[in-house]
C-alpha positions in Angstrom: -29.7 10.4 3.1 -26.8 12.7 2.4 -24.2 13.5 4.9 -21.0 15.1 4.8 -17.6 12.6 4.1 -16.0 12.2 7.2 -11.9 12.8 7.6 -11.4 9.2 7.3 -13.4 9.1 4.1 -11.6 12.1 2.3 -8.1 10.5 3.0 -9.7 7.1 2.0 -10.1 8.6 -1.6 -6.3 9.1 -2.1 -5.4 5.1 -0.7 -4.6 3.2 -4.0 -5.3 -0.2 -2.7 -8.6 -0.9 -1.2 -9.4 -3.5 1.9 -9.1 -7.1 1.2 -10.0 -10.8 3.0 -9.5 -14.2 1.7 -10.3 -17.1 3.7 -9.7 -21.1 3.6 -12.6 -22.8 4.8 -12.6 -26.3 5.0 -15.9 -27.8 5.5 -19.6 -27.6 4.0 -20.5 -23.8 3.6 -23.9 -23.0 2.1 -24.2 -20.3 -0.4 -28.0 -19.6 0.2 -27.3 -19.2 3.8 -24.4 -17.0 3.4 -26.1 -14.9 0.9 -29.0 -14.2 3.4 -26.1 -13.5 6.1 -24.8 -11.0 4.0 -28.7 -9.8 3.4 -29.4 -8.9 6.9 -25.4 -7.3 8.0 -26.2 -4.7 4.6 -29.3 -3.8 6.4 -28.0 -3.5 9.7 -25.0 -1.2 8.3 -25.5 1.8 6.2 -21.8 2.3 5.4 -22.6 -1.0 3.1 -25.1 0.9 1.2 -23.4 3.8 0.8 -21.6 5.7 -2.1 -20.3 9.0 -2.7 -21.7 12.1 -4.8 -20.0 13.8 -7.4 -20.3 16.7 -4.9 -18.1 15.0 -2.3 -21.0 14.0 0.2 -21.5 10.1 1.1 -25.2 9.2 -0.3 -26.8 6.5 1.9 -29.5 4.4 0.6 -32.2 3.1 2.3 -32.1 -0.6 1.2 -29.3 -2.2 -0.9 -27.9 -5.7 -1.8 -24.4 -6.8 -1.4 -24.5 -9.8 -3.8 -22.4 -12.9 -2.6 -21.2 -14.7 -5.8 -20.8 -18.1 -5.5 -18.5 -19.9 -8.1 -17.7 -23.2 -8.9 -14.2 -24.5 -10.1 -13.8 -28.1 -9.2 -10.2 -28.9 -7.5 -8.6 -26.1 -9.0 -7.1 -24.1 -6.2 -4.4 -21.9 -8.0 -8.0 -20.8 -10.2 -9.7 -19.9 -7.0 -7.2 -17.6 -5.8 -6.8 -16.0 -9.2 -10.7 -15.4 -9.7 -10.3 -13.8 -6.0 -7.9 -11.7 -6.6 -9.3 -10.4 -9.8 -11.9 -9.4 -7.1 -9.2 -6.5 -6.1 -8.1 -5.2 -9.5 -11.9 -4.0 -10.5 -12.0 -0.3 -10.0 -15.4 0.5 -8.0 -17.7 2.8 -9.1 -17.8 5.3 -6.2 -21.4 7.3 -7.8 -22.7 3.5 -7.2 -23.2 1.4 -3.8 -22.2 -1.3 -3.0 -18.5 -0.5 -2.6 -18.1 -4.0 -1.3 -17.6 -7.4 -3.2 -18.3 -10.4 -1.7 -17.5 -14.1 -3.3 -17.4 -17.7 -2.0 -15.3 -20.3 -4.4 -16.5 -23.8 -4.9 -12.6 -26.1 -4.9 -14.5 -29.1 -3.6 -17.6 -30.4 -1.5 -15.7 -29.3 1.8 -13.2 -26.8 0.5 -14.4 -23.1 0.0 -12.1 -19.8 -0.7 -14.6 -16.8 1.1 -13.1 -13.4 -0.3 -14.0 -9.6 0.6 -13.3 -6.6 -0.8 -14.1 -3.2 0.4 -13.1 0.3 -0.9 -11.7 2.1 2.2 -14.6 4.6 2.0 -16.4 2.1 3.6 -14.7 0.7 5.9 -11.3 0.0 7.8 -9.4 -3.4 8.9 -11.9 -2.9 12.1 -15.2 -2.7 10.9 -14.4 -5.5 8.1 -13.4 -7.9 11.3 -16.8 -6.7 12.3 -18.4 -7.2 9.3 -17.3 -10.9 9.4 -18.5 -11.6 12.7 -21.8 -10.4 11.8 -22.0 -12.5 9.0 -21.1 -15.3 11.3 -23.4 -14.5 14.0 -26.4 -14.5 11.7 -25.4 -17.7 9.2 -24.7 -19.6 12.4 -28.1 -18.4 13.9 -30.1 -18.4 11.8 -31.4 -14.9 12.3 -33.2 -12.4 10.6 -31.8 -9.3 11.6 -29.6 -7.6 13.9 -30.6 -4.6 16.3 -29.3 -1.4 14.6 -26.6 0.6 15.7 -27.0 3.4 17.8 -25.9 5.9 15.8 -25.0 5.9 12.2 -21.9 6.5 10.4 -22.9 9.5 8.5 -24.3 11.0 11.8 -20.3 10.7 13.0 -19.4 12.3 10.2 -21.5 15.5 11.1 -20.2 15.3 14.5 -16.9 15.2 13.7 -17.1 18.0 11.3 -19.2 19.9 13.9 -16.5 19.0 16.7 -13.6 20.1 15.4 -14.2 23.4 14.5 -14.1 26.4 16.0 -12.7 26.9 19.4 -12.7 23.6 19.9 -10.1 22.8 16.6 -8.7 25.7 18.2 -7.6 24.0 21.4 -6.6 21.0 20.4 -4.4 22.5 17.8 -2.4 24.2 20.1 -0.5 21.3 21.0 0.3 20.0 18.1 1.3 23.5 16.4 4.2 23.2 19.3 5.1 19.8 18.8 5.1 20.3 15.1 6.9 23.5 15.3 9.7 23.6 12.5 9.0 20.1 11.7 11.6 18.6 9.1 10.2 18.0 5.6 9.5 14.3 4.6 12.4 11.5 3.8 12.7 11.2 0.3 12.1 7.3 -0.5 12.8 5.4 -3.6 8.8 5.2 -3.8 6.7 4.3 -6.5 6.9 0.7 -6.9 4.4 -2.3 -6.5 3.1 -2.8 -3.2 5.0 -5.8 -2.0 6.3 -7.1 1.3 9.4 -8.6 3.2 9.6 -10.3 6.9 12.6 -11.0 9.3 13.2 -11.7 12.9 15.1 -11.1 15.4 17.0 -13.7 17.6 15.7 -14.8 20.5 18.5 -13.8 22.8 18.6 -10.7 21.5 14.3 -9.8 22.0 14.8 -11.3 25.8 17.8 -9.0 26.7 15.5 -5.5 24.6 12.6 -6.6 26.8 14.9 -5.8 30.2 16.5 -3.2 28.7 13.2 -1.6 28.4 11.6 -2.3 31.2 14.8 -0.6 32.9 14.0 3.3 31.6 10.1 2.4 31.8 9.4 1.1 28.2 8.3 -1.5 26.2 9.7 -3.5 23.3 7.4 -1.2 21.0 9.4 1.7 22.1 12.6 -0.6 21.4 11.2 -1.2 18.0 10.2 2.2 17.1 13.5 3.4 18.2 15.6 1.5 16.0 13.4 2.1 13.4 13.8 5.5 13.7 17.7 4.9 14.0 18.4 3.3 10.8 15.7 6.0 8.8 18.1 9.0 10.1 21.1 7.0 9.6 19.7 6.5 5.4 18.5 10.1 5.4 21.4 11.9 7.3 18.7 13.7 9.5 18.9 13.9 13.5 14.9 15.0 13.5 12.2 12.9 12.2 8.3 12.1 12.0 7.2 8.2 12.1 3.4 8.3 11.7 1.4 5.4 14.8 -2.0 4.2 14.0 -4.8 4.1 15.9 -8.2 3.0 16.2 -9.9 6.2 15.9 -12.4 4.4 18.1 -11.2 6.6 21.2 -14.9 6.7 22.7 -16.8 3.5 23.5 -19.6 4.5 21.8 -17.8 4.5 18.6 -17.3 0.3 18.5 -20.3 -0.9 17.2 -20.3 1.4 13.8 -19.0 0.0 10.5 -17.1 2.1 9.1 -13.7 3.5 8.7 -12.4 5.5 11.8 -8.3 4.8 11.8 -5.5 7.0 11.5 -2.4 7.8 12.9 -0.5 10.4 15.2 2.8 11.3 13.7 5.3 11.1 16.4 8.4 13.6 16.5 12.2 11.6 17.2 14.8 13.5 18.1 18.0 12.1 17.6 19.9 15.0 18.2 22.8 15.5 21.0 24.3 12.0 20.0 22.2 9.7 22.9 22.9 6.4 24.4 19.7 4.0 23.3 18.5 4.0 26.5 18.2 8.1 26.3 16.5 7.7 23.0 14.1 5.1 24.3 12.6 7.6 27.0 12.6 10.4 24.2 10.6 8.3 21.9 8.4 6.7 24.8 7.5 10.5 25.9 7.0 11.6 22.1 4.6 8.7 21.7 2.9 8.8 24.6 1.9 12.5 24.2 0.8 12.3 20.4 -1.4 9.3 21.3 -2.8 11.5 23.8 -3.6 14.0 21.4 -5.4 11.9 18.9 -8.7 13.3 18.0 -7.4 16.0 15.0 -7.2 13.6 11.9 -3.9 13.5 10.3 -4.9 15.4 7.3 -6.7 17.7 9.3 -3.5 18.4 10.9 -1.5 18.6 7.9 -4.0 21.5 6.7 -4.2 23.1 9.8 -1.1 23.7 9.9 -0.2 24.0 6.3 2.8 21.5 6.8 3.5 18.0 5.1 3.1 14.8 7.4 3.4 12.1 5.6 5.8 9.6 7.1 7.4 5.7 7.0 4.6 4.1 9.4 5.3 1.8 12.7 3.0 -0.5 14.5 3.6 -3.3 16.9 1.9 -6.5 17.5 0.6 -9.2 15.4 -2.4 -8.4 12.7 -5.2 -10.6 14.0 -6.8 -11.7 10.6 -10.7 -12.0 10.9 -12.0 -15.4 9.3 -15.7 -16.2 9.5 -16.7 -18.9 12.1 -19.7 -20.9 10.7 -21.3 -24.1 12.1 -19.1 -27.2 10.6 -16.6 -25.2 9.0 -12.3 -24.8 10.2 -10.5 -22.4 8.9 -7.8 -23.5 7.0 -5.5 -20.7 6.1 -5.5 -16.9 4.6 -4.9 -16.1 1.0 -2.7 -12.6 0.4 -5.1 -10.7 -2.6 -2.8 -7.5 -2.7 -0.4 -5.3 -1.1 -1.7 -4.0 1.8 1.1 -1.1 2.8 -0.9 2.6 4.0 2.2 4.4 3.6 5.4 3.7 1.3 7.1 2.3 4.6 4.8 0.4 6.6 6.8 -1.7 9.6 4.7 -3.8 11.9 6.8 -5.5 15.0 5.5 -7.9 17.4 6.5 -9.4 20.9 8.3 -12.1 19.1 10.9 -10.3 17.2 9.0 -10.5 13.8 9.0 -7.9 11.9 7.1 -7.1 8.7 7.6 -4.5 6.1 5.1 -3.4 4.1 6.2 -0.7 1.2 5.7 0.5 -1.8 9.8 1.1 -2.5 12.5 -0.1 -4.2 12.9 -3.8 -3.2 16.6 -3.8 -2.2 15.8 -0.6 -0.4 13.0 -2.1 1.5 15.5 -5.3 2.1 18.3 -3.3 3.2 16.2 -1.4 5.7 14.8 -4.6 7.4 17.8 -5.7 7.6 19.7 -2.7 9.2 16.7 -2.9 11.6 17.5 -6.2 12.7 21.2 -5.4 13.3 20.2 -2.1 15.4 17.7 -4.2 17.4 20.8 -6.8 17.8 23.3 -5.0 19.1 21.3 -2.3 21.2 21.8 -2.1 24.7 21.4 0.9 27.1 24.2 2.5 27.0 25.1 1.9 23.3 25.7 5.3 21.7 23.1 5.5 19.1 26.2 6.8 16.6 27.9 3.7 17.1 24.8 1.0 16.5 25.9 -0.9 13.5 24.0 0.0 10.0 24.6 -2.5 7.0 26.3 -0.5 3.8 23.3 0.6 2.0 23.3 -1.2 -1.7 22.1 0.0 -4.9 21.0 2.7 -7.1 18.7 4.4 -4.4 20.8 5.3 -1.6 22.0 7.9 -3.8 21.1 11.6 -4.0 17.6 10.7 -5.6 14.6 13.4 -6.8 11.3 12.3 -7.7 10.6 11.5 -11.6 7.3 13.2 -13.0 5.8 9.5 -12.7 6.5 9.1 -9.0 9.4 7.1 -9.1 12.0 8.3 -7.5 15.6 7.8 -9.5 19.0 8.6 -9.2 19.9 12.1 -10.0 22.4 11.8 -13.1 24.0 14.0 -15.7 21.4 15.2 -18.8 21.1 11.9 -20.8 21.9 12.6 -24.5 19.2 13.3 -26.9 17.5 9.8 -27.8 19.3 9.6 -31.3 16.0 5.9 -31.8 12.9 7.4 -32.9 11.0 4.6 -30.8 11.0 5.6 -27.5 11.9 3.6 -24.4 9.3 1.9 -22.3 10.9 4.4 -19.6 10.1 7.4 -21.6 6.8 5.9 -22.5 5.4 5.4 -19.2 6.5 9.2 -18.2 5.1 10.4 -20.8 1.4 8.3 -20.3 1.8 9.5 -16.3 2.2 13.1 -17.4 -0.7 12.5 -19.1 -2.9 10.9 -16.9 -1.9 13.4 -14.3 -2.5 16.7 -16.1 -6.3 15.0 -17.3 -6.7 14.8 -12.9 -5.7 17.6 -12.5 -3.0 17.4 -10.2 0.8 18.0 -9.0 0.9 14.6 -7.0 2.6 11.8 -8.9 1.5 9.3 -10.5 3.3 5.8 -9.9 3.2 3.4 -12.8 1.9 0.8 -10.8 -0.9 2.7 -9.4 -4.4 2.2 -10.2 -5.9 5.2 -12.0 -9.0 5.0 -11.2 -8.6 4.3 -7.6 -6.4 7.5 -8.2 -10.1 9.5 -8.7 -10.5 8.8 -12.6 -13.4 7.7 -14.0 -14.8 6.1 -17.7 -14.3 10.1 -19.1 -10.7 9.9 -18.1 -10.1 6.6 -19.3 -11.8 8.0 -22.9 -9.7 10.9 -23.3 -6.4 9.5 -22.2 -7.0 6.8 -24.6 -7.7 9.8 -27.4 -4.5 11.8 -26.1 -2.3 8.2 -26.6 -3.5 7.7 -29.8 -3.1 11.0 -31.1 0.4 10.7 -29.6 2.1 7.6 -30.9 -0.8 6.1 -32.9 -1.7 3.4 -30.8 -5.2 2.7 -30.0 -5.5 1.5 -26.5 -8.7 -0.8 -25.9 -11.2 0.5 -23.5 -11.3 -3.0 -22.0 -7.8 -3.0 -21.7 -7.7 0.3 -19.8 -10.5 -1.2 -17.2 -8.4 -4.5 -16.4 -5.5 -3.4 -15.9 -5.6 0.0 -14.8 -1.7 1.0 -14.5 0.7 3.0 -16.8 3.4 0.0 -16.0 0.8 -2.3 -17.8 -0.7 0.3 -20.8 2.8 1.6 -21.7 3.9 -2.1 -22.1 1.1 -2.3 -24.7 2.3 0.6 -26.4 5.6 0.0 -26.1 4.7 -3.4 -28.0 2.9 -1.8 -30.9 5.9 0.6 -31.8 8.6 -1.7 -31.7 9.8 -2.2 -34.7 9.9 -4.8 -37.4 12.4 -7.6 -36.9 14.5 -7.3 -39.8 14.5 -9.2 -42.7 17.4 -11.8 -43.0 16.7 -12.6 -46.5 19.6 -10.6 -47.8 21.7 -11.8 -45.6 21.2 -15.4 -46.1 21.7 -14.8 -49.8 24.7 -13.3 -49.4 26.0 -15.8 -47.5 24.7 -18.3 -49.5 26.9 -17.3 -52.3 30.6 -17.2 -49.9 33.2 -19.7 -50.7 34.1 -22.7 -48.3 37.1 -21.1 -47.5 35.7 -18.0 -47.4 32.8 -18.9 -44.8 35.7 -20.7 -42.5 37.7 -16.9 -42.5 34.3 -15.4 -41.5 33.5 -17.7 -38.7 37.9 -17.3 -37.6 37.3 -13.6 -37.8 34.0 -14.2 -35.2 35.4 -16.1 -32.7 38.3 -13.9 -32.7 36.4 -11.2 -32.0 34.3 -12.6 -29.2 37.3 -13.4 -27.3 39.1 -10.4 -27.7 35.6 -8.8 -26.4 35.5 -11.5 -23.5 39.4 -10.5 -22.6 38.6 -6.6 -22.6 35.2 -7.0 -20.3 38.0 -9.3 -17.9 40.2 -6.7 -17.5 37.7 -4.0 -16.8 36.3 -6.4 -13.9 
């Protein structure tokens, strides 16, 4: 069956990481049985056997086989974790179902890693969590299938589409084309690195005293959390008018919870700073923006974006805790969760929680993503309601990228610096290398978006063709024949331009000269040579003193 992608799917495309689960278990877990868990959930779901056409349409089969690999590595945990997280650097396939890789590690008699990976076509953190019930539901039963959902994915899709267009898009565009009216272009962030992620919290004190000083203008600490958020990104950008992007399920109807597959998104929510408030005024302002964009929830975020021809990509908030699934099978405890990738859906991802935690997950600069966590932490600290927002204390931003920064043709954003003099070394720096191998990669896609050097390409929309001619293009460029394998394990420009970068450095040189040479001084000569060195040094260690 073919259907049409639905908006969740097309933005899916363009995410660089895809969906990942790694579980502890301690206790006996049996392969067989988990393999024919697996067995009956793929036919109960069609997202699991679906892939997507060349055309841009998803392509459902009618049977399929997700394939649990079991492995054995006896007592080595550190191997069990690598093996899993190898799971998440394979590109998939997207012409080829399954788009979902299962495996179950073998540490010990009673000690089994359980790993999942999905591409985000497929699914999103909610119909994984229900993916992994399933799977428990029938190991733990026994059973041999599962009553189908009442409607499948690809039929959503066609109602979406269906839905929102027309008079319909019509209507429910009108509110945003208000709220979104004159809407200030994106912050420029010191994007482009490695997904990573840093966690603080708040003090205790502190999270008490927020909770009444939200409940006093009719808030929560969410609001609180949000707001400072938004107080620290117009204090870096030196903007009074932001977007901050809010998930949501997606799953707005009750009819919608049973089906696997991938319905989040987010509203973008409009702060106004402006007018120099007291918190507690900018806690009602972002309460009411908030409330009304969740709301208003039904357009898709890109849908909106195009609608409306404006840019809405935005740093990303969420409160509460991420409830991490883990299977529950007969026997078996769950001992812990293993961390296979970065898991940030926007470059700033902050998730707060009731407690005071917070948790940034980015794909920035890692002082920049520091210093912001931190500033947070101080706003939340010292806010109360009648705090002007102008006077909350902001750490000194550190660093390189609190600069005036513009994005580099490889995505990373840098400071913006005189014209370097020409490069005088005919081998180029691994810098210039990997711009280069980005411009590259970019112009063989096709497109103006950046490429980041730690992005993976083919999750980027490459395929093997790609690979083949960007391979060609680098070798008719520098000489260096990159290996296909190579390109297909370890699909970033950070890790091919390193191999590059390796093959034209130069020879060492050769010291045989040298050592004749001075081979053939004096005694008393060698002592005026080794005077005239030290001498040197310390004139050089004075100089770099005084400049300090």
């Amino acid at each position: 069956m073919r259907y049409p992608l639905s908006f969740a799917q097309e933005h899916a495309l363009s995410l660089p990481e895809p969906l990942s689960h790694a579980t502890w278990l301690d206790g006996p877990v049996d392969p067989v049985a988990l393999q024919r868990a697996m067995d009956v959930v793929v036919a109960r779901h069609p997202t699991l056997r679906t892939s997507v056409s060349a055309s841009g349409e998803q392509v459902v089969s009618e049977t399929g086989r997700v394939v649990v690999e079991h492995v054995v590595v006896p007592g080595d945990v550190e191997r069990a974790e690598s093996m899993a997280a190898a799971l998440v650097g394979q590109p998939f396939d997207l012409s080829r179902e399954p788009l979902l890789r299962a495996s179950v590690i073998e540490v010990g008699a009673d000690l089994f890693l359980f790993a999942l990976v999905a591409h985000r076509v497929i699914a999103d953190r909610s119909a994984l969590a229900m993916l992994i019930a399933d799977l428990s539901t029938v190991y733990g039963g026994g059973l041999s299938e599962l009553p189908p959902s009442w409607m499948d994915y690809g039929d959503y899709a066609v109602w979406q589409r269906e839905r929102l267009d027309g008079e319909e898009l019509a209507r429910q565009l009108e509110h945003w084309r208000e709220v979104l009216r004159d809407v200030p272009a994106p912050l420029r962030l010191p994007t482009g690195h490695r997904a990573d992620r840093v966690t603080a919290a708040v003090d205790p004190a502190a999270v008490r005293r927020l909770v009444d000083v939200a409940e006093g203008v009719g808030a929560t600490l969410s609001t609180v959390s949000l707001a400072a958020y938004a107080v620290v990104l117009s204090r870096y950008a030196r903007v009074d008018d932001l977007v901050v992007e809010v998930p949501v399920s997606g799953r707005g109807r009750v009819e919608l919870e049973p089906i696997a597959g991938p319905f989040a998104d987010a509203v973008p929510v409009r702060v106004s700073l402006a007018g120099e408030p007291a918190f507690g005024d900018l806690l009602v302002r972002v309460r009411n923006a908030t409330a009304h964009a969740v709301s208003h929830d039904e357009v898709p975020l890109t849908k909106l974006a195009e609608e409306l021809e404006v840019d809405l990509s935005a740093p990303r908030f969420t409160f509460g805790p991420r409830a991490a699934p883990a299977l529950d099978l007969p026997g078996v405890t769950v001992r812990g969760h293993a961390v296979l990738t970065g898991t940030a859906e926007a470059d700033l991802d902050l998730r707060a929680d009731e407690r005071g935690t917070l948790t940034l997950e980015h794909r920035t600069d890692p002082g920049f993503a520091a210093w912001l966590l931190r500033s947070v932490v101080a706003v939340l600290e010292h806010a109360s309601a009648d705090t002007a927002v102008a006077e909350l204390p902001v750490p000194a931003p550190e660093g390189d990228w609190s600069a005036v920064t513009e994005p580099s043709p490889n995505g990373v954003v840098r400071p913006v610096t005189a014209e370097p003099e020409a490069d005088e070394d005919p081998v180029p720096s691994r810098d210039r290398i990997e711009e280069t191998m980005a411009g590259i990669w970019a112009e063989l896609l096709r497109t103006t978006e950046p490429i980041g050097p730690h992005d993976n390409l083919f999750a980027r929309g490459s395929g093997s063709l790609t690979a083949v001619r960007f391979a060609a293009r680098i070798a008719d460029l520098y000489g260096v024949t990159l290996p296909m394998d190579r390109i297909v394990t370890s699909p970033t420009i950070a890790v091919l331009a390193e191999v590059v970068s390796a093959e034209l450095a130069p020879d060492p040189p050769d010291d045989t000269a040298r050592d004749a040479a001075l081979a053939d001084l004096s005694d008393d000569e060698l002592d005026d040579l080794l005077r005239a060195v030290v001498a040197a040094r310390e004139r050089r260690r004075t100089t770099e003193g005084d400049l300090r």
